[in-house]
C-alpha positions in Angstrom: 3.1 -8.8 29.9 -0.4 -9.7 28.4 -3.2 -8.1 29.3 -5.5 -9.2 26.7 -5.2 -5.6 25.2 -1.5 -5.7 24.3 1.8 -7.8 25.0 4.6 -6.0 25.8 7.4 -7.0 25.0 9.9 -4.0 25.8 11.2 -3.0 22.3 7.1 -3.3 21.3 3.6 -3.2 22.6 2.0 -5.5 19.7 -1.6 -4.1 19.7 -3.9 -7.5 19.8 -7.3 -5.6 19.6 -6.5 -3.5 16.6 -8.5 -6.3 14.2 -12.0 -5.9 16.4 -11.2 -1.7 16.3 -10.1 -1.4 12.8 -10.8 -4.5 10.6 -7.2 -5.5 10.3 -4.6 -6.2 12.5 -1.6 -4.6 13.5 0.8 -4.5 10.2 4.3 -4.1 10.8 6.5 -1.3 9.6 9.8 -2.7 8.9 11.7 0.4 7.6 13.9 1.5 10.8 13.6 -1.9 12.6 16.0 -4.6 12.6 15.4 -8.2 11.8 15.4 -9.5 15.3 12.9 -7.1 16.4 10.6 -8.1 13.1 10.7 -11.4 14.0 9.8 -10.7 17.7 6.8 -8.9 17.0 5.6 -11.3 14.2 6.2 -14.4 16.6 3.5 -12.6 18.8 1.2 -12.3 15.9 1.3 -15.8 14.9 1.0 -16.9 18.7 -2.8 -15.1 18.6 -3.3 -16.1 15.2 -2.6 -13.2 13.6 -1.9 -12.9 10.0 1.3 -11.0 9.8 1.8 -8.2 7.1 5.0 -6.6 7.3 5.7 -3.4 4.5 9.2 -2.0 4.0 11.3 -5.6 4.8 14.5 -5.2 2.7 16.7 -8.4 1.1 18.8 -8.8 3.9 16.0 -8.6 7.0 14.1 -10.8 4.8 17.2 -14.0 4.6 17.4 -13.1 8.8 13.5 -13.6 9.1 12.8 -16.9 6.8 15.8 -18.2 8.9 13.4 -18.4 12.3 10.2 -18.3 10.9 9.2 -20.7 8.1 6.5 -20.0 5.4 7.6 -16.8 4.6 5.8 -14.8 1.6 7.6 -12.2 0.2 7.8 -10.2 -3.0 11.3 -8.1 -3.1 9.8 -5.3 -5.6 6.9 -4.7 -2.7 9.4 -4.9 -0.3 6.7 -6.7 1.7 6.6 -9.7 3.6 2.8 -11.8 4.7 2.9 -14.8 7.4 0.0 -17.0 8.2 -2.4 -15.1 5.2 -6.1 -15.9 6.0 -8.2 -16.2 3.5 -10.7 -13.0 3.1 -14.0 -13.1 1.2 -13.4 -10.4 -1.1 -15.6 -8.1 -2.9 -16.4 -8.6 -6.5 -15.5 -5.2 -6.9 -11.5 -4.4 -7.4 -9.1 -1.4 -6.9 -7.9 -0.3 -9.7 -4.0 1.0 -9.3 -2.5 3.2 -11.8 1.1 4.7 -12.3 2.6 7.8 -14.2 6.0 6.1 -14.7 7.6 2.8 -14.7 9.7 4.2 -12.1 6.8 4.6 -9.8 6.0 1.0 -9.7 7.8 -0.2 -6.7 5.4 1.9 -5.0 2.5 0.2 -7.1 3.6 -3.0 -6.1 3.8 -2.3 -1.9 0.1 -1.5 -3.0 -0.8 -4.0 -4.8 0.2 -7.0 -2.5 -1.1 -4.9 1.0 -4.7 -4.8 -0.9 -4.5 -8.5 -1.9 -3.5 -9.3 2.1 -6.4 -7.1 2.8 -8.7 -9.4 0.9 -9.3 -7.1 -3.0 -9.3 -7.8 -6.3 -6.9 -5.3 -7.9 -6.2 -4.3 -11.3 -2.6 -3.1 -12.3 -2.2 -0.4 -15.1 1.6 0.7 -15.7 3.3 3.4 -17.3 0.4 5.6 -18.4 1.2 8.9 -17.5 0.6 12.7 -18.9 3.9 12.9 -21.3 1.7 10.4 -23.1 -1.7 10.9 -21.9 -3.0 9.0 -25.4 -2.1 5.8 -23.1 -4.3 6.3 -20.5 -7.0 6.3 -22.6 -7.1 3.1 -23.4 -7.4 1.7 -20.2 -10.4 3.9 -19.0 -13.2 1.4 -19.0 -11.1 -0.8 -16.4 -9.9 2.4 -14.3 -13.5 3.6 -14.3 -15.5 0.1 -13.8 -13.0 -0.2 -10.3 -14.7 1.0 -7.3 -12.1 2.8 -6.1 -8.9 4.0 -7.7 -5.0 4.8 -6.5 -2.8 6.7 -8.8 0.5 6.7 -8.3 2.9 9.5 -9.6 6.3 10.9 -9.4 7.9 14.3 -11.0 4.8 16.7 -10.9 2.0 14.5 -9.8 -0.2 15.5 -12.9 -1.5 11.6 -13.7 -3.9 12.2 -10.2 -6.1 15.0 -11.2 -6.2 14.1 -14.9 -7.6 10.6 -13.6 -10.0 12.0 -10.7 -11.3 14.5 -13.5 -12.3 11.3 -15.8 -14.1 9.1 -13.2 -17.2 8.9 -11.0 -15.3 6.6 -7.9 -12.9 8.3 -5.1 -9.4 8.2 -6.7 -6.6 8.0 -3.9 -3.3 9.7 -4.7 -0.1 8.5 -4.0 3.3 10.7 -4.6 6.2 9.4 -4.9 10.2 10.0 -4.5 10.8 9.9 -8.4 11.8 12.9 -10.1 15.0 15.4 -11.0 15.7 17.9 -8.3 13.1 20.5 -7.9 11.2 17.6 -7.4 12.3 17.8 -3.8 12.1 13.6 -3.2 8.0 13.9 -4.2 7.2 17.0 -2.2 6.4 18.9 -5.3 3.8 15.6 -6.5 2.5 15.9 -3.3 1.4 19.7 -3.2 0.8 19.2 -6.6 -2.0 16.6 -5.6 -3.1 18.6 -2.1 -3.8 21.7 -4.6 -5.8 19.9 -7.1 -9.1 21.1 -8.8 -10.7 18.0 -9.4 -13.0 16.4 -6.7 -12.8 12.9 -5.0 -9.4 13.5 -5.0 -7.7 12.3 -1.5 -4.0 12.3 -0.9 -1.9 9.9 1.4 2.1 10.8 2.0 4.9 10.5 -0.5 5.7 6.4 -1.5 3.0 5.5 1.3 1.4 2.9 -1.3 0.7 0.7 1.9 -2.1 4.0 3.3 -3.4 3.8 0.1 -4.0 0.3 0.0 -5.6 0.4 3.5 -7.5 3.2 2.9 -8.7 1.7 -0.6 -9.7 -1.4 1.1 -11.9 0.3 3.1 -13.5 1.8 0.7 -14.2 -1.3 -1.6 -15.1 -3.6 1.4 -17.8 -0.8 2.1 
């Protein structure tokens, strides 16, 4: 049924007024779905002239999707898949994205390519986190000329309030899953980050880099 609102299509109700309510439109979550039902949301999109954003697409959904729908972007360490990409006028400004570990960049990367499909500039700094905070330092003009800033970071979380104490622009933290077991799969980064001292500090939910980007874009597109 399409009632100009939403088509529904029994396993879905693709939203088509989310782009006029929210500035983007409706990205799918792919974690928890299966291939056929990706592609039958995303067929919908592309029907209105959608661009299609997909996060969480593994390998073998991705094979199943480029099978019915051609022109296919996808980047395997994002896990993230883009159809029909329109071309945003972005902001000479850039998000700058930051990660304690080299083990949190997976999370980067679902970042990184949901701000570019949201029309950014981003900047990518790996690896600098607090067991060698000397690092960091060297990249500080870049992290503090961005207009916003996400900083990713497994184990304790540390990396987000050392950065949100250094700069002047809102610095979004993102924890993630990486660390040995107290580490409770990120939930001790994320109170970690929740209890922080230093201001401008928000938090978005453990390996969410996709809320981060969003929320990011928001903020540089402002």
């Amino acid at each position: 049924m399409d009632n100009e609102d939403f088509i529904d299509i029994d396993i879905a109700k693709v939203d088509l007024q989310r782009e006029k309510r929210n500035g983007y439109a409706e990205v799918i979550y792919g974690e928890g779905k299966t291939s056929k039902q990706i592609i039958e949301i995303s067929k919908i999109l592309i029907s209105k002239n959608k661009t299609v954003l997909a996060t969480r697409v593994s390998k073998e959904k991705i094979n199943d999707i480029c099978k019915e729908i051609p022109n296919v972007i996808y980047d395997k360490e994002a896990r993230c898949m883009v159809i029909n990409k329109k071309d945003i006028v972005k902001p000479n400004s850039y998000i700058a994205i930051v990660t304690a570990g080299t083990s949190d960049i997976p999370v980067a990367k679902e970042a990184a390519f949901c701000a570019d499909v949201l029309g950014n500039n981003v900047k990518c700094i790996y690896d600098v986190g607090v067991a060698g905070i000397h690092r960091l330092f060297r990249y500080l003009d870049i992290i503090r000329n961005a207009k916003v800033v996400i900083v990713i970071a497994g184990m304790e979380g540390a990396l987000a309030s050392v950065v949100s104490g250094l700069v002047d622009k809102p610095v979004i933290a993102v924890p993630t899953s990486i660390g040995y077991g107290t580490s409770f799969k990120g939930v001790t980064a994320l109170l970690s980050m929740l209890n922080s001292c230093a201001s401008g500090l928000s938090v978005v939910n453990i390996d969410n880099g996709f809320g981060a980007a969003y929320n990011a874009s928001m903020i540089n597109h402002l």
